[in-house]
N, CA, C and O atoms as a DFTB+ gen file, in Angstrom:
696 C
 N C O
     1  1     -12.735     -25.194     -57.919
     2  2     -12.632     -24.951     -56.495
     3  2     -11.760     -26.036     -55.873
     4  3     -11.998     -27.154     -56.330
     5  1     -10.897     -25.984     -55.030
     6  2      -9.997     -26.544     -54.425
     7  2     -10.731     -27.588     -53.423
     8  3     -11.641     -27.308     -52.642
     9  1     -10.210     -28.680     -53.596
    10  2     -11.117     -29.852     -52.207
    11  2     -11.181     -29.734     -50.930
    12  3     -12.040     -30.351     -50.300
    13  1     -10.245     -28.888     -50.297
    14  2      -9.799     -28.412     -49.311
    15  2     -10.761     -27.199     -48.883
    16  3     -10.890     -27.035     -47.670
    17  1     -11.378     -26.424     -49.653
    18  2     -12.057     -24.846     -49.668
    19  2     -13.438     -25.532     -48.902
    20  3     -14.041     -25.356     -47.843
    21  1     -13.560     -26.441     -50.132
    22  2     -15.196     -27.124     -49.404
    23  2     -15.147     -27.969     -48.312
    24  3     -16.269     -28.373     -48.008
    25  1     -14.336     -28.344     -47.678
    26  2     -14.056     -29.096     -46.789
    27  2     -14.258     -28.222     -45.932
    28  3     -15.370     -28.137     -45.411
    29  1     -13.235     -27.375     -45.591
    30  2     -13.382     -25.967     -44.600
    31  2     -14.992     -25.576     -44.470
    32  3     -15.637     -25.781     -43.442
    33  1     -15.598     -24.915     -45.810
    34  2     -16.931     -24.285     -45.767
    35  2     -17.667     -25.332     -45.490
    36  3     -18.755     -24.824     -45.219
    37  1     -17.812     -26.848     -45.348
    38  2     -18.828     -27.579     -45.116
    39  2     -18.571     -27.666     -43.775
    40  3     -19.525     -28.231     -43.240
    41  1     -17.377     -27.247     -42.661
    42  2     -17.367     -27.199     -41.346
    43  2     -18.453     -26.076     -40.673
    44  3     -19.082     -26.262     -39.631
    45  1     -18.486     -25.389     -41.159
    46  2     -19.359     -24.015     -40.735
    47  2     -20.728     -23.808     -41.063
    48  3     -21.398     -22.844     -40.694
    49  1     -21.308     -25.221     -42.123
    50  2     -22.693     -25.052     -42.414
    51  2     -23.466     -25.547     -41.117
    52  3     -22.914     -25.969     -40.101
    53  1     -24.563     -25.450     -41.280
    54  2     -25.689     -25.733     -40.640
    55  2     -25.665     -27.277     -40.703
    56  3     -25.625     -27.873     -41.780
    57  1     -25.695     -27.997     -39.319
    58  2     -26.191     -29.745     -39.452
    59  2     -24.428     -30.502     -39.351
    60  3     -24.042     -31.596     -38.938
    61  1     -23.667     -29.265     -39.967
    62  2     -21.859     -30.322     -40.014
    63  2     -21.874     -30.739     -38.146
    64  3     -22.752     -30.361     -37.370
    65  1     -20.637     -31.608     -37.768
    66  2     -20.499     -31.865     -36.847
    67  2     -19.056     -31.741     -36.352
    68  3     -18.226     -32.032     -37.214
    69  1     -18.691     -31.471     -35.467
    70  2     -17.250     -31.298     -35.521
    71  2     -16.881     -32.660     -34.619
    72  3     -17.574     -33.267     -33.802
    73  1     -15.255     -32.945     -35.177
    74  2     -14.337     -33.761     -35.381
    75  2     -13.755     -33.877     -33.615
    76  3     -13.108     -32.978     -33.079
    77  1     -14.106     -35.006     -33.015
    78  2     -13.439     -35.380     -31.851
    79  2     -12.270     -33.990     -31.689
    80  3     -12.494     -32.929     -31.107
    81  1     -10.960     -34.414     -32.423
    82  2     -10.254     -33.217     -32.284
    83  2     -10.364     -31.975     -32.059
    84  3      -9.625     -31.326     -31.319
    85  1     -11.531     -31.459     -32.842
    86  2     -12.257     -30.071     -32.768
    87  2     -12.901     -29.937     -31.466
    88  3     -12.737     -28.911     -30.806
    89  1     -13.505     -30.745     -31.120
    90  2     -14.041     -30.547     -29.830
    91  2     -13.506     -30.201     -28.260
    92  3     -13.973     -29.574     -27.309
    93  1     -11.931     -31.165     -28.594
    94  2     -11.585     -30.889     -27.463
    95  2     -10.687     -29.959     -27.643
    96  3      -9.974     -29.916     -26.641
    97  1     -10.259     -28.921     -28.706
    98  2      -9.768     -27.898     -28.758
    99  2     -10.356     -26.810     -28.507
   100  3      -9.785     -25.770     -28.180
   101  1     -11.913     -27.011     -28.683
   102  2     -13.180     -26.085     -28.057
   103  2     -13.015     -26.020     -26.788
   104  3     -12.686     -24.960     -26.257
   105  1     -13.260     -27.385     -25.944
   106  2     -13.032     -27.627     -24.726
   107  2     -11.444     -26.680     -23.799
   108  3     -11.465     -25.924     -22.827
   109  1     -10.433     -27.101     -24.522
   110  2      -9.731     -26.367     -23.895
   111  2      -9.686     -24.578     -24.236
   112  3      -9.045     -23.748     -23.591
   113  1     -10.435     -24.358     -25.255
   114  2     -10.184     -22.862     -25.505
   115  2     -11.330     -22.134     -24.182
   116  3     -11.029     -21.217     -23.418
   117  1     -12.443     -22.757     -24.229
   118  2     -13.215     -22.699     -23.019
   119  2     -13.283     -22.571     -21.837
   120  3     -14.091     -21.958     -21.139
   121  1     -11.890     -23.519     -21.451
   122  2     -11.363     -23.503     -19.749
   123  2     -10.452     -22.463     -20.097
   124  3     -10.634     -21.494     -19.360
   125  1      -9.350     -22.245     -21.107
   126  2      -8.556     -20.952     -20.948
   127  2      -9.103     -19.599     -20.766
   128  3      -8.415     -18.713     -20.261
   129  1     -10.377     -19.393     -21.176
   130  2     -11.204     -18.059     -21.246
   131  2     -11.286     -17.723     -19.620
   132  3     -10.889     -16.785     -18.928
   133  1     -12.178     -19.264     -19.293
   134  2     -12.284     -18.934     -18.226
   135  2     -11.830     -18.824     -17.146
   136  3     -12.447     -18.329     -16.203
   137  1     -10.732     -19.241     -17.097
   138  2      -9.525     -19.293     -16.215
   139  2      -9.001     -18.167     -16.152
   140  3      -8.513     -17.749     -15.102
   141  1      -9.016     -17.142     -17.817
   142  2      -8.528     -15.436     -17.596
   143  2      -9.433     -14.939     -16.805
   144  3      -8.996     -14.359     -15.811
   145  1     -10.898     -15.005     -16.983
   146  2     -12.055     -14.471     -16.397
   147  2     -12.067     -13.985     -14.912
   148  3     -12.225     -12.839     -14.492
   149  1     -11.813     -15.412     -14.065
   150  2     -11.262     -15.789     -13.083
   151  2     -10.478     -15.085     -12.303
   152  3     -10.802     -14.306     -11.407
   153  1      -8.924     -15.533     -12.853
   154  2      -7.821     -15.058     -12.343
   155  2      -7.551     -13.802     -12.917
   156  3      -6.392     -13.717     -13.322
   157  1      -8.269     -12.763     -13.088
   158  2      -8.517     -10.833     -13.850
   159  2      -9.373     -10.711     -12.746
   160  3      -9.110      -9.703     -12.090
   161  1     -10.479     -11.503     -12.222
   162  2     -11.485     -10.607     -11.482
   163  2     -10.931     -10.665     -10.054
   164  3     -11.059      -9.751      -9.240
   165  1     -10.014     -12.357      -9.725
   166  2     -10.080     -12.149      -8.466
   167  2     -11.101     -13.471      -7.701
   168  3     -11.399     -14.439      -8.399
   169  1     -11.434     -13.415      -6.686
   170  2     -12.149     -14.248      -6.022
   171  2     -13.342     -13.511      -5.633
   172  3     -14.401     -14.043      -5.965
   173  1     -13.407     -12.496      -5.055
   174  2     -14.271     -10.978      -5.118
   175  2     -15.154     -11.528      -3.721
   176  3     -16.338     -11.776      -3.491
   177  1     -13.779     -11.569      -2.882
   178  2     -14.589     -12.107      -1.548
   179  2     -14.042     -10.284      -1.091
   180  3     -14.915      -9.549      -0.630
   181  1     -12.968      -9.871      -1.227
   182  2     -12.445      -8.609      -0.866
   183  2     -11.441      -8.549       0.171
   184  3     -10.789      -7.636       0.677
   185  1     -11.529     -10.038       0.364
   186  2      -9.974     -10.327       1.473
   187  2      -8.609     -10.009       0.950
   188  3      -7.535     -10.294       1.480
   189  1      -8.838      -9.309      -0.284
   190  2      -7.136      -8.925      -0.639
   191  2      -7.329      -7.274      -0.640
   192  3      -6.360      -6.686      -1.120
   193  1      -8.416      -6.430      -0.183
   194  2      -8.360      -4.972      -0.005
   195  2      -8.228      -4.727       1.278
   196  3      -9.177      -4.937       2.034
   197  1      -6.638      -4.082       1.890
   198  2      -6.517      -3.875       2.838
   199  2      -6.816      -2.304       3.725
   200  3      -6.309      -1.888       4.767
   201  1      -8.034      -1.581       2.647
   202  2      -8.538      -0.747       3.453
   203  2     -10.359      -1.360       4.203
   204  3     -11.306      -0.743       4.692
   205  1     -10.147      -2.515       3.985
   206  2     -11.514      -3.086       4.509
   207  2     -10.917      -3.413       5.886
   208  3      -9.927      -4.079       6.189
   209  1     -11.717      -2.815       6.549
   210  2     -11.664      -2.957       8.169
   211  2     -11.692      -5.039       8.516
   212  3     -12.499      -5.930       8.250
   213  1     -10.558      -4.995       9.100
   214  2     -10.423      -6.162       9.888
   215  2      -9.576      -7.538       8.220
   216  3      -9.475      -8.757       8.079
   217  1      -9.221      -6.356       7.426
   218  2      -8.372      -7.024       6.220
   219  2      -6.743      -6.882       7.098
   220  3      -6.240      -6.222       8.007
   221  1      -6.318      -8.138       5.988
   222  2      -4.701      -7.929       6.526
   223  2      -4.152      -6.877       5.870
   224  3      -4.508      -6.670       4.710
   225  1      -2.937      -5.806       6.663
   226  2      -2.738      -4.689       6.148
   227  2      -3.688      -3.614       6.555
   228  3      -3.136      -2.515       6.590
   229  1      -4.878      -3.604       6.855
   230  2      -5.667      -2.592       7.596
   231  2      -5.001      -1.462       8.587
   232  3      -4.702      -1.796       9.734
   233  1      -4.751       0.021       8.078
   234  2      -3.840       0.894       9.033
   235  2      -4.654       1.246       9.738
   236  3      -4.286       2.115      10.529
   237  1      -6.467       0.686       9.856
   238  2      -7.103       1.344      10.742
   239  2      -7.399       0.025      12.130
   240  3      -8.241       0.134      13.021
   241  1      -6.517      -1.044      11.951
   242  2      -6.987      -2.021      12.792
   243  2      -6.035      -2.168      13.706
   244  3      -5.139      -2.870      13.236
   245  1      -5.708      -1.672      15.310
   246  2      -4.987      -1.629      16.329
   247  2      -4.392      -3.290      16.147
   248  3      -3.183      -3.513      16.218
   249  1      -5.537      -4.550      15.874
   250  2      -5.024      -5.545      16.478
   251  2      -4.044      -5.994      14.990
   252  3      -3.797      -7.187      15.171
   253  1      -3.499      -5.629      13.847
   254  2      -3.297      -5.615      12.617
   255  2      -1.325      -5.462      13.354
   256  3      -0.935      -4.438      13.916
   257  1      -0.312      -6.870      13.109
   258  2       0.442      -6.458      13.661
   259  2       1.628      -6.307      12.000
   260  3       2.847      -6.479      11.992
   261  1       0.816      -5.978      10.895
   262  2       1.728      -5.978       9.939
   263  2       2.298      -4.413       9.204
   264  3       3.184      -4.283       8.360
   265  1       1.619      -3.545       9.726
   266  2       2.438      -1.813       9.960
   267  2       1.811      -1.397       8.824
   268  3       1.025      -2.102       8.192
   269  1       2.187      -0.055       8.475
   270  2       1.711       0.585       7.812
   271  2       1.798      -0.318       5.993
   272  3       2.384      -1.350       5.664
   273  1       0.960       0.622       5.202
   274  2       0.672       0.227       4.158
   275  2       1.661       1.044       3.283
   276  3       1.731       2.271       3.345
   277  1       2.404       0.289       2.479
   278  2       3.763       0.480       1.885
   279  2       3.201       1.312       0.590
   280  3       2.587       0.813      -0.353
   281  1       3.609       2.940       0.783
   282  2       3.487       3.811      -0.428
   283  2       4.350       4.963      -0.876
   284  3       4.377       5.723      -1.844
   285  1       4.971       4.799       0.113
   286  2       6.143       5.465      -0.380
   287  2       7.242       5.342      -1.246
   288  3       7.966       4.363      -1.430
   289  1       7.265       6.114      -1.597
   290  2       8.460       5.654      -3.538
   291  2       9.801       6.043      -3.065
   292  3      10.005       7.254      -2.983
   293  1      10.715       5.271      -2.752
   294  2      12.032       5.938      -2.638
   295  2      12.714       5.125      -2.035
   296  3      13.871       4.978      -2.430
   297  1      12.366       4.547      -1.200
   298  2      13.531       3.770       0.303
   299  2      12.880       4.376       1.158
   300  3      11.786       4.941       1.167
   301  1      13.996       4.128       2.176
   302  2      14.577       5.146       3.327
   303  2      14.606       6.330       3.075
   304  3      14.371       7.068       4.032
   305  1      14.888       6.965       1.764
   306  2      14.621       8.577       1.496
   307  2      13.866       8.489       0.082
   308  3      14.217       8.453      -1.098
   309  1      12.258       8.467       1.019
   310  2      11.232       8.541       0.294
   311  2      10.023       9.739      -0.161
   312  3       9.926      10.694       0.611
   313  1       9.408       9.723      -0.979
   314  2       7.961      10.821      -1.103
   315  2       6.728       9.952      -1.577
   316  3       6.556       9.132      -2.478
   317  1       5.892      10.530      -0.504
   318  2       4.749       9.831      -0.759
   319  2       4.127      10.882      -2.090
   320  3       4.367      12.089      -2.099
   321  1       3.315      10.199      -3.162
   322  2       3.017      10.900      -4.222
   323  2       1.627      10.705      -4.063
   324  3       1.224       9.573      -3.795
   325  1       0.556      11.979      -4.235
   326  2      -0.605      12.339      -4.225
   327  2      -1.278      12.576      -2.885
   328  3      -0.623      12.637      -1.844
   329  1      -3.005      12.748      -2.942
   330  2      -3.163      12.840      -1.565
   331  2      -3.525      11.617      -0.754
   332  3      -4.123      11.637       0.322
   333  1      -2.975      10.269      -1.570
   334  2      -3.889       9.004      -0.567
   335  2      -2.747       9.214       0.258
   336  3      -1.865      10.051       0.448
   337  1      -3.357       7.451       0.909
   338  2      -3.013       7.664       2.219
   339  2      -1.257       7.200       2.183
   340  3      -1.050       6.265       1.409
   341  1      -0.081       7.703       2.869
   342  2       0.790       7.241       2.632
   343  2       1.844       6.836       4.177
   344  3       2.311       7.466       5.126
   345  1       1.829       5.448       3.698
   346  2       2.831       4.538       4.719
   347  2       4.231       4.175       4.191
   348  3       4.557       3.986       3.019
   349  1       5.118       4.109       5.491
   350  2       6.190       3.591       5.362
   351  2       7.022       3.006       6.410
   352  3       7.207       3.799       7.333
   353  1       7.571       1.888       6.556
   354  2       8.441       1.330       7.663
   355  2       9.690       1.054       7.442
   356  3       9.977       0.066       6.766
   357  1      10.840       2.026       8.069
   358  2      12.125       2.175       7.059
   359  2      13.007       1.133       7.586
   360  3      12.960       0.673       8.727
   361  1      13.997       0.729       6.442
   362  2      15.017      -0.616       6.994
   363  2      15.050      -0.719       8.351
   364  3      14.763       0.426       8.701
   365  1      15.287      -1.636       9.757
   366  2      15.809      -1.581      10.667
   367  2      17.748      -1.216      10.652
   368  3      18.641      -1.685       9.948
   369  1      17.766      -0.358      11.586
   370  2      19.219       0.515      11.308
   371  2      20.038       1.023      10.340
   372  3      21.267       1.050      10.395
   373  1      19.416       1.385       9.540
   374  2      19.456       2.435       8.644
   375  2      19.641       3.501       8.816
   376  3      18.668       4.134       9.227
   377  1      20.839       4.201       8.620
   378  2      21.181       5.644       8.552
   379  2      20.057       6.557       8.770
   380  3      19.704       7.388       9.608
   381  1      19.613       6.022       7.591
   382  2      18.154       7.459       7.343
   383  2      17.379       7.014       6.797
   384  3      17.354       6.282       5.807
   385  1      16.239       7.675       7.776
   386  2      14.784       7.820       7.391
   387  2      14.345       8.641       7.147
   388  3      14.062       9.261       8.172
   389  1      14.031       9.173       6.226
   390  2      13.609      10.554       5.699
   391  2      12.302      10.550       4.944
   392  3      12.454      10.251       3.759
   393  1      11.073      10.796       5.304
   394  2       9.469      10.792       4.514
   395  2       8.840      11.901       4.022
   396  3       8.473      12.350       5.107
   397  1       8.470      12.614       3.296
   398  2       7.769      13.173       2.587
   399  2       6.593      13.102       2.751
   400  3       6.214      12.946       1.590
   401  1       5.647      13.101       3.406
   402  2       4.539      12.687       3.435
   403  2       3.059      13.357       2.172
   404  3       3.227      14.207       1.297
   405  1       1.950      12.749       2.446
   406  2       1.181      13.760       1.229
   407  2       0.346      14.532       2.250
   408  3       0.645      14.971       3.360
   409  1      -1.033      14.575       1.396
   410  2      -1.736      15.290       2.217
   411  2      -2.779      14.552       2.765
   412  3      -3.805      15.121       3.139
   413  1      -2.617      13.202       2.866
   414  2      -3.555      12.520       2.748
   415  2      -3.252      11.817       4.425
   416  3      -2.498      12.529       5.088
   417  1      -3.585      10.957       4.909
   418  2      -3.056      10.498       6.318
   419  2      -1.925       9.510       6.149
   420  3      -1.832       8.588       5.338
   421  1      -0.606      10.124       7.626
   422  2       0.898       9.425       7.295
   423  2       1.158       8.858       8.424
   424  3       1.148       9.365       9.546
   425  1       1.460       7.486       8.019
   426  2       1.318       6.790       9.165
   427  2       3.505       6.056       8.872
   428  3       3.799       5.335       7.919
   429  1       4.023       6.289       9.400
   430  2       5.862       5.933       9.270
   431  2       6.051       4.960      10.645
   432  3       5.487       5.025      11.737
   433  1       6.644       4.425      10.350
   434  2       7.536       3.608      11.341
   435  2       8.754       3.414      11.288
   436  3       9.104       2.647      10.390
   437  1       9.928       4.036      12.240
   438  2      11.376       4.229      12.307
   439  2      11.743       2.816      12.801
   440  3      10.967       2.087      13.420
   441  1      13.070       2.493      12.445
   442  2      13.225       1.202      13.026
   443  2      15.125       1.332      13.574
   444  3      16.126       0.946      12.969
   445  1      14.994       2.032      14.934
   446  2      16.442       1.894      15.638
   447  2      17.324       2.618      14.283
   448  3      18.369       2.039      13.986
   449  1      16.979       3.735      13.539
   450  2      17.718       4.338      12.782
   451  2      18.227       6.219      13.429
   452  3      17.822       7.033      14.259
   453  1      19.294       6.101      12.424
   454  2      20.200       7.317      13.230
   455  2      19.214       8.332      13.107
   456  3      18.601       8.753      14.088
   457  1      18.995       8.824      11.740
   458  2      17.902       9.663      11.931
   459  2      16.047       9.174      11.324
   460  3      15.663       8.389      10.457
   461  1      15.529       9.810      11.993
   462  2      14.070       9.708      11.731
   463  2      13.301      10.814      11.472
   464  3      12.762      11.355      12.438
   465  1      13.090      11.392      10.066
   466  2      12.706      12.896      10.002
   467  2      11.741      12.489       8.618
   468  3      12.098      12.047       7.526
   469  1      10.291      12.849       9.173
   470  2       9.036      12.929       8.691
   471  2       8.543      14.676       8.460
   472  3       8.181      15.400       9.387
   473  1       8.634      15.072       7.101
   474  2       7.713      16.024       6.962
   475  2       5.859      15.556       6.586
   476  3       5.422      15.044       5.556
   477  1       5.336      15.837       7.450
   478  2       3.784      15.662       7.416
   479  2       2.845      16.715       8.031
   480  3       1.878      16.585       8.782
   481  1       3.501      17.943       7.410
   482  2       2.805      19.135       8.156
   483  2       1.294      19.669       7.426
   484  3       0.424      20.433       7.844
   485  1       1.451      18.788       5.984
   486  2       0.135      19.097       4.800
   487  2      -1.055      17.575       5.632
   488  3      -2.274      17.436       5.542
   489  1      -0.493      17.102       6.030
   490  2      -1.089      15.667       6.216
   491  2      -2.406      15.860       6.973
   492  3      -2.277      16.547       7.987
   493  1      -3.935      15.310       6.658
   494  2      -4.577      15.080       8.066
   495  2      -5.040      14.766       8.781
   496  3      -6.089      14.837       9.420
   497  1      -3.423      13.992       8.634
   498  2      -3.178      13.379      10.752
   499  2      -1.724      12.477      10.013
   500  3      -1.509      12.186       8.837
   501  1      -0.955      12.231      11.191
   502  2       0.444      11.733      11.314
   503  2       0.706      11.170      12.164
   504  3       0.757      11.700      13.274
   505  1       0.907      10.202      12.014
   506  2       1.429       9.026      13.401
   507  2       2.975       8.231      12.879
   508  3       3.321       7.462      11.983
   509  1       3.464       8.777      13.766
   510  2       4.809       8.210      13.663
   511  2       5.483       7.663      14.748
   512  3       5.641       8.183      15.852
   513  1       6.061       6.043      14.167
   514  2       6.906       5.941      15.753
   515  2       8.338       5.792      15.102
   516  3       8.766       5.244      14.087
   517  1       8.946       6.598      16.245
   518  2      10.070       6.730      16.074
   519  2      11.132       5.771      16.080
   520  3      12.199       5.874      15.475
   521  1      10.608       4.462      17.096
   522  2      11.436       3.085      17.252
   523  2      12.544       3.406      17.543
   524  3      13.379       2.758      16.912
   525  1      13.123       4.422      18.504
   526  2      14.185       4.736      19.074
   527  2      15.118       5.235      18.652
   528  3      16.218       5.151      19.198
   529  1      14.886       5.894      17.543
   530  2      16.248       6.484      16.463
   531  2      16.644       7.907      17.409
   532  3      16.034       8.749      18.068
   533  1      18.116       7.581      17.008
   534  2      18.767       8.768      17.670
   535  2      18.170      10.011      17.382
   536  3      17.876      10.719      18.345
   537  1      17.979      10.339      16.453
   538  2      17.546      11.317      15.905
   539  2      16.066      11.312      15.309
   540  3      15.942      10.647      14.281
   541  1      14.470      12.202      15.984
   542  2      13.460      11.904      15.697
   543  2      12.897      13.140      15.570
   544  3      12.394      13.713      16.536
   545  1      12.944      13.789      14.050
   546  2      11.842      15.035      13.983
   547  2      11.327      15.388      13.190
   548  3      11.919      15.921      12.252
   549  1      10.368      15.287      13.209
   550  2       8.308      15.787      12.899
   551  2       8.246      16.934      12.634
   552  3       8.871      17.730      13.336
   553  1       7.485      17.377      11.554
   554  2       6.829      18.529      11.334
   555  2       5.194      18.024      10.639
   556  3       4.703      17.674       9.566
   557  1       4.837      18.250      11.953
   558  2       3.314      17.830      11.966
   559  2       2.061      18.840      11.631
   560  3       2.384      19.934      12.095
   561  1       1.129      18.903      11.190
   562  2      -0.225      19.165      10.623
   563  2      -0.365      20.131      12.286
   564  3       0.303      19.650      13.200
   565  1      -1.234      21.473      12.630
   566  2      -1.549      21.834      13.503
   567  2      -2.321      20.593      14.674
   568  3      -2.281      20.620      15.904
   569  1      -2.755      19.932      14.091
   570  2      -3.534      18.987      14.558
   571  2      -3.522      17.373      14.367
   572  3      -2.922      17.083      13.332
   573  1      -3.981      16.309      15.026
   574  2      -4.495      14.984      15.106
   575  2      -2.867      14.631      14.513
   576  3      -2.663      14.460      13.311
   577  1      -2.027      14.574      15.307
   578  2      -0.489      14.177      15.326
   579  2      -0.329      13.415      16.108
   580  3      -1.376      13.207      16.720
   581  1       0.801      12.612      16.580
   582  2       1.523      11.465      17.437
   583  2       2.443      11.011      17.299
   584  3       2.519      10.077      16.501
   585  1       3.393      11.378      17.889
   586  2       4.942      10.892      17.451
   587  2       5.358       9.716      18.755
   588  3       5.446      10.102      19.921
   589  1       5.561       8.440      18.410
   590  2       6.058       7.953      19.949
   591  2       7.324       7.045      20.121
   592  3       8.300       7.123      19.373
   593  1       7.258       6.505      20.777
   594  2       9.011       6.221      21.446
   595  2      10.282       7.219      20.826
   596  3      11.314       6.836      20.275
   597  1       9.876       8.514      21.089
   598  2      10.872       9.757      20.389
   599  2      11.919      10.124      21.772
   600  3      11.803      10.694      22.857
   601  1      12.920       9.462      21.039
   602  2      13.797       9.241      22.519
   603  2      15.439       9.791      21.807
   604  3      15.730       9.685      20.616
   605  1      16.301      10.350      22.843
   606  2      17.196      11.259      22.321
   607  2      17.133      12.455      21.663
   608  3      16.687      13.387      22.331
   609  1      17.528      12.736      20.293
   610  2      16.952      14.240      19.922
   611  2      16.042      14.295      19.289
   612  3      15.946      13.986      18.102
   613  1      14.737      14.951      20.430
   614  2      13.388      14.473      19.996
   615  2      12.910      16.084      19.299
   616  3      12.761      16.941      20.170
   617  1      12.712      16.465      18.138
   618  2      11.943      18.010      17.780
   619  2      11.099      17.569      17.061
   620  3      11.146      17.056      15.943
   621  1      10.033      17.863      17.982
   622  2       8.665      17.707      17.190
   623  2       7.677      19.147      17.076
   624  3       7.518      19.764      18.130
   625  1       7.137      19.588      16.051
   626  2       6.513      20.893      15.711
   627  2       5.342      20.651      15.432
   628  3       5.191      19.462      15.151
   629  1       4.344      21.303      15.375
   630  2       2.524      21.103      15.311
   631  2       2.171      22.482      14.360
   632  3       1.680      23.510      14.825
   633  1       2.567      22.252      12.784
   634  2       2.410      23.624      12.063
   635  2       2.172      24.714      12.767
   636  3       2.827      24.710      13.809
   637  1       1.395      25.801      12.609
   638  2       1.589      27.273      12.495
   639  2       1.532      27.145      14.958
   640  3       1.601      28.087      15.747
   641  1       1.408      25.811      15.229
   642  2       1.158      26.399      16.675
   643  2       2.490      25.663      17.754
   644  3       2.465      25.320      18.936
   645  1       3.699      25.628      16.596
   646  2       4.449      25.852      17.790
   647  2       5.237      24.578      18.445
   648  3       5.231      23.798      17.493
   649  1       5.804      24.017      19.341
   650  2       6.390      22.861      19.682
   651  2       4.796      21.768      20.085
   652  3       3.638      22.062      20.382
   653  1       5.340      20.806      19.941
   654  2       4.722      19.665      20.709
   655  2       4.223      19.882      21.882
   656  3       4.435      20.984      22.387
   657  1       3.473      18.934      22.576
   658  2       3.414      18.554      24.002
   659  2       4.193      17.333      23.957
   660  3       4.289      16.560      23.004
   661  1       4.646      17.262      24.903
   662  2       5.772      15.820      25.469
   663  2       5.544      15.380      26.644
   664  3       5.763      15.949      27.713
   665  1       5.112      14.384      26.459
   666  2       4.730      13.156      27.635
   667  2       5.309      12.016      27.543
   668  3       4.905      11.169      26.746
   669  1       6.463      11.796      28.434
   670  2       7.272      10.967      28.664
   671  2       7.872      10.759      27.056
   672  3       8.203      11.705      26.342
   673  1       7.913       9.859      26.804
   674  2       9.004       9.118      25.104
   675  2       7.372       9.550      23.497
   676  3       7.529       9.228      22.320
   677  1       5.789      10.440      24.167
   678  2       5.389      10.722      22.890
   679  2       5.202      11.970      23.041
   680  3       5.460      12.630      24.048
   681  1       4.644      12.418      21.816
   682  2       4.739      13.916      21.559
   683  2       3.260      13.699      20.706
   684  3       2.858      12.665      20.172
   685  1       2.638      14.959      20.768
   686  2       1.325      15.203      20.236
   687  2       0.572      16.758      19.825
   688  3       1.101      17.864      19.929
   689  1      -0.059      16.613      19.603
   690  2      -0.342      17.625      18.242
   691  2      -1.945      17.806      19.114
   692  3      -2.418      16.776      19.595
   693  1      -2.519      18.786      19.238
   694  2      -3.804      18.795      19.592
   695  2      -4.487      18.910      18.218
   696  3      -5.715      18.947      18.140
């Protein structure tokens, strides 16, 4: 048997002791585990889920001044994919804005672009601001719609019932 074989197997018996060296290679394999453990789970306070009311990113929090929640795949000429919820805030002056929305709730923000054209007629509910683009038109869900600062060529539709109501620069969907 090799001197080396028993050396090894007398590390692993019962009563051996391990070698300064060994130990603190334990030591650090220990903090690396746990450091994956850690930084995989998170802090798990839930301050990084921004559908928790009063989280940053929250599309349900008025006082939240950081816009919709970015899910749209494309650019400026984007499709939201599946039925969550799908946001988008397109370049400031940008040619085109063009959204796809799902079926899930679409919340867009135009930014001073030429055109601004949101299909969200499966959606339910659509809020869009238009941010002054020359060009601003909606095809909205029969219902729980909002199109606002829709200024210049404003066509906004409310599925199977027809044009908008228009009040001053918004438009709405009963």
């Amino acid at each position: 048997m090799n001197p080396r074989d028993v050396g090894l197997m007398s590390a692993f018996s019962p009563g051996s002791r391990m070698t300064d060296q060994e130990g603190l290679l334990m030591k650090k394999l220990l903090v690396l585990v746990f450091a994956c453990v850690v930084g995989c789970t998170g802090s798990g306070t839930g301050d990084d889920d921004p559908g928790r009311p009063g989280a940053p990113g929250d599309p349900g929090d008025p006082g939240d001044p950081t816009g919709p929640i970015e899910s749209c795949v494309g650019g400026n000429n984007c499709v939201c994919p599946g039925a969550a919820e799908c946001g988008h805030e397109c370049s400031e002056g940008a040619l085109e804005c063009h959204v796809q929305g799902s079926t899930g709730p679409v919340d867009v923000v135009c930014n001073d672009n030429a055109e601004c054209h949101v299909e969200c007629q499966s959606a339910e509910s659509c809020d869009v601001a238009c941010g002054g683009s020359t060009q601003c038109h909606v095809s909205c869900p029969d219902g729980n719609c909002e199109v606002t600062n829709c200024v210049g060529d404003c066509v906004v539709s409310c599925g199977t019932d027809g044009d908008a109501t228009l009040t001053g620069t918004t438009a709405t969907c009963p």
